[in-house]
C-alpha positions, 0 to 999 in steps of 0.5 A: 898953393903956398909952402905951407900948404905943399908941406901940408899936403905932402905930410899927409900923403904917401907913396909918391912918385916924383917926375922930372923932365925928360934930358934931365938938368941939375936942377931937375935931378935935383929937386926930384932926388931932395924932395924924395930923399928928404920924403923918405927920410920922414918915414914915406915911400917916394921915387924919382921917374924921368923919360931918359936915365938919370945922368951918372953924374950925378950920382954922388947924390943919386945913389943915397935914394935906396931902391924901392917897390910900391905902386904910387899913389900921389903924383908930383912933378919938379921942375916941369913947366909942361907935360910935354916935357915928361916925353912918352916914357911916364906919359901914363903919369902926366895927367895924374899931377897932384902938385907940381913945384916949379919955377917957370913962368910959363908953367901951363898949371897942368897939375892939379895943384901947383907950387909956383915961384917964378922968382926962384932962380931954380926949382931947388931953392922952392923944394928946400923951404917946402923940405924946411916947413916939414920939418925933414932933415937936411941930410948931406945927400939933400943939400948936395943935390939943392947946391947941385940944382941952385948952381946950375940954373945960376950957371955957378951964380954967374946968370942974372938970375940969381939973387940973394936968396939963391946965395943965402939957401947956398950959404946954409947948405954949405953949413951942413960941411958939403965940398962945393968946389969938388960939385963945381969941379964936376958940374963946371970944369969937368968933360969927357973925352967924347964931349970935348970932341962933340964940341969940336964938330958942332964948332966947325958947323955952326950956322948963322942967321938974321945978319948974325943975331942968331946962331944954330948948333945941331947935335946929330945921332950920328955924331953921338955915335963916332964920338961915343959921347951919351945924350947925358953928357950934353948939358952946357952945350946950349950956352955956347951959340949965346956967347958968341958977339952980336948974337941974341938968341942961340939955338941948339938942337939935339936929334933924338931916337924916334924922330924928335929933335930936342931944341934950347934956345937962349936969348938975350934982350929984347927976345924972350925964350919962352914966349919962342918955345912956348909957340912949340909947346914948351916952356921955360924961363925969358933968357932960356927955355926948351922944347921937343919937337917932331921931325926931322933936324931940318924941319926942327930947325926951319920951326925954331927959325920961322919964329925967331924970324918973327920975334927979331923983326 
């Protein structure tokens, strides 16, 4: 489906649902909360639905979304490569997609229609020419969350993907009078006190594999409990084995509620993250992907191992 067909089909439906996946990214929150946001500013009924709660975060613009009651009638997802990454919670929706938009090239076309760019550096700079076509406004709230999206997913401009679209979507948001450095501050510069501490534990834990290439962080539920640190406060997290010298795939694993561990994997040339998460029912980008997996830490750790095992050779 092009953009021009997305807006199309949006303009002519109502009543959406939005889902993202589950342990929610920037980009993820904020294509689902821009889309919505920018669909209930034309007159239609639309919510956000995500397995684990949104973030506080980022609530300077998640709280523009007023609260609503209705019963969906249009399915569409942001951000999400597989339904295996909605988790349990919305499963009831995950085979009812009536559009995806989304950037990963590993996309598994699960929805009934898919909007898909995997040039895009984020799903963000997708839904803003899909929010533009329809003719919606561009609010403050919506371009707070499309810059909060596009730089995340550029770890602030900082990855190889982002490209000059990314800095000309960022350029025009920033015209509608957004404070970026107080968003960067937020989502860059800024950590609670339970997460610097989670930091400090998994640092003193880190383990090493394949002659050095490879380095594992393991973020336990007990840990989350000593340090009072919450699973929202956990991203960027998955960047710090990946910038340790000599390692070209850093591996950071979070132990979840009901026997599932969360893995990121990060990787540098020659591997391919998503090809790694793929074989686990994930999906996501070369450099950076994701998957759950069921199981102990331990057994989550020996699956993501046995396959890097195979891809470094």
């Amino acid at each position: 489906m092009t953009v021009n067909e997305a807006a199309q089909f949006l303009l002519c439906r109502d009543r959406f649902a939005v889902l993202i996946h589950d342990n929610p990214d920037g980009d993820a929150v904020g294509a689902g909360y821009a889309l919505c946001l920018a669909l209930w500013g034309l007159g239609k009924s639309a919510v956000v639905f995500c397995g684990d709660p949104v973030p506080r975060r980022y609530s300077y613009f998640t709280a523009a979304l007023p609260e609503q009651s209705f019963i969906p009638e249009t399915i569409l997802s942001a951000d999400v490569a597989s339904m295996g990454l909605l988790g349990d919670r919305i499963k009831e929706y995950a085979t009812h997609v009536d559009l995806c938009i989304d950037h990963h090239p590993s996309n598994t076309g699960y929805a009934a229609q898919t909007l898909l760019d995997s040039g895009a550096a984020a799903a963000c700079e997708i839904v803003y020419a899909v929010i533009k076509k329809m003719g919606a406004k561009i609010t403050n709230p919506i371009a707070q969350a499309l810059y909060t999206g596009i730089s995340t997913d550029t770890g602030c401009f900082k990855f190889s993907n982002t490209t000059y679209q990314s800095h000309a979507i960022t350029a025009r948001l920033m015209r509608t009078g957004i404070d970026t450095a107080e968003i960067n501050r937020l989502m860059f510069e800024t950590k609670t006190r339970g997460r610097v501490e989670i930091e400090r534990q998994i640092l003193n834990r880190i383990e090493y594999y394949f002659g050095g290439r490879c380095a594992v962080i393991a973020v336990t539920l007990e840990m989350l409990e000593k340090t009072g640190a919450a699973q929202d406060e956990l991203d960027g997290l998955t960047a710090l084995p990946r910038m340790i010298e000599g390692v070209i795939a850093g591996v950071t694993l979070r132990e979840k509620e009901g026997g599932r561990v969360k893995a990121s994997v990060r990787t540098r040339k020659p591997l391919d993250s998503s090809k790694i998460c793929g074989r686990l029912g994930g999906g996501g980008h070369k450099f950076a992907a994701g998957c759950e997996i069921s199981g102990s830490l331990a057994e989550a750790k020996a699956k993501v191992l046995a396959i890097i095992e195979r891809e470094i050779g």
